[in-house]
Steps between C-alpha positions, in 0.01 A plus 500: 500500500169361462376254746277165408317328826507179307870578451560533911603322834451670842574319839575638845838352440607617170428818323413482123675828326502599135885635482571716151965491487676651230856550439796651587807461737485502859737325775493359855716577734553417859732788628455408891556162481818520262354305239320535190255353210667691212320292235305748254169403508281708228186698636311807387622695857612400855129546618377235247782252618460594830193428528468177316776326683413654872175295388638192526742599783167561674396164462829331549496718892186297514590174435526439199801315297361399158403726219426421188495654119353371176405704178287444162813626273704720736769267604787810474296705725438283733861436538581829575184576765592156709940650516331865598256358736790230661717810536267683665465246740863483550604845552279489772562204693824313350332157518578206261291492194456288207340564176386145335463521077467247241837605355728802503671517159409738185344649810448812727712272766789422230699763667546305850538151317896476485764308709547788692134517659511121504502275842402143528246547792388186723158451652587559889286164617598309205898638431540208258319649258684801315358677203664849325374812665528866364574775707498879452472782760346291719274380269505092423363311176369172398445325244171268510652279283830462741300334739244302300824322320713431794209406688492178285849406667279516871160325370494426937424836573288606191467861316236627713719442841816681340317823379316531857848447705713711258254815521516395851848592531414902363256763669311618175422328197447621210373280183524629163239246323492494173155444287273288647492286164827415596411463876242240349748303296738453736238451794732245699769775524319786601175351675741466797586843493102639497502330772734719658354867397294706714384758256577614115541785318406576149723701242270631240472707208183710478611536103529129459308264754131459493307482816361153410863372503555676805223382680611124357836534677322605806296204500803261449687637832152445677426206435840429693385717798764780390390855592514770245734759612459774225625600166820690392420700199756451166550829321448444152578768228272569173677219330392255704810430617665537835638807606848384704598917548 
């Protein structure tokens, strides 16, 4: 893959990487500590996935608890690299992780939003505020819009101090934005959360986006002190369509 300087982040911290995934099956499993991420998480090969997710496992030994994901027109894709990456993360070290979206239905994520993955979940400083939590091999989901209309009930505490103590409450984060037009329209909602995010990742289509979109995305996120992360690359067949093999 081509690289761009004007399309690039590099800090001591934080290593910028230009990561090309394609599809196919592939499976975690934890055989030593008698548990498992069986979720099928589509990649090219086990190297490819491997290598993505021990990324961010990488950064997560470090320190680091927030990631986040935003895209030009690859919402699907993005889906699927943020459940590979979280089980990555969780085949290795078992911790509790949440994945934040803007909604889960007519989704990637419809599969784990039934009454069976369902909890009502409690903010551990703040119990008397509950709000429906999704849970799946390990894996918990929210719903931006959970919080942002029950937070009206608790105007005291605010939307901005019931994001920070619920991700609080998890050891990675994971936030699935969605466009930043969107992130823009609804800035009171999810202004609290960029406040949150230590770095972002771009899904993009080489096909599809245009660098001067690209590089417009990656001024948004800087202007809010967010450090680029790196790109995941969305396979894209002749059609212009994406390839889900």
């Amino acid at each position: 893959v081509a690289k761009d300087n004007t399309f690039e982040s590099r800090s001591e911290e934080i290593t910028t990487d230009f990561k090309r995934v394609e599809h196919e099956h592939f499976v975690f499993r934890n055989e030593v500590a008698r548990d498992r991420n069986s979720f099928f998480f589509r990649a090219k090969n086990s190297e490819n996935l491997y290598g993505l997710g021990d990324n961010y496992y990488k950064d997560f030994k470090a320190g680091y608890k927030h990631f986040s994901f935003t895209h030009l027109g690859a919402a699907e894709a993005q889906k699927q690299t943020i459940v590979g990456v979280a089980s990555l993360i969780y085949y290795f070290e078992n911790v509790k992780i949440l994945i934040i979206t803007s909604k889960m239905e007519n989704t990637f994520y419809k599969t784990f939003k039934n009454d069976e993955c369902k909890t009502q979940a409690e903010i551990s400083v703040y119990p008397e505020f509950k709000f429906d939590l999704y849970t799946h091999e390990g894996i918990s989901y929210l719903e931006v819009e959970e919080i942002a209309d029950k937070s009206r009930a608790h105007k005291l505490k605010g939307i901005e101090f019931l994001f920070r103590q619920i991700t609080q409450d998890f050891d990675v984060v994971l936030y699935d934005l969605p466009a930043v037009s969107v992130c823009k329209e609804k800035y009171d909602t999810y202004f609290p959360l960029l406040q949150l995010i230590q770095n972002v990742t771009f899904i993009v289509s080489l096909q599809r986006d245009k660098f001067v979109d690209l590089n417009g995305l990656k001024s948004y996120f800087m202007n809010y002190k967010i450090k680029l992360k790196g790109c995941v690359v969305e396979k894209v067949n002749g059609k212009g369509e994406t390839d889900d093999r």
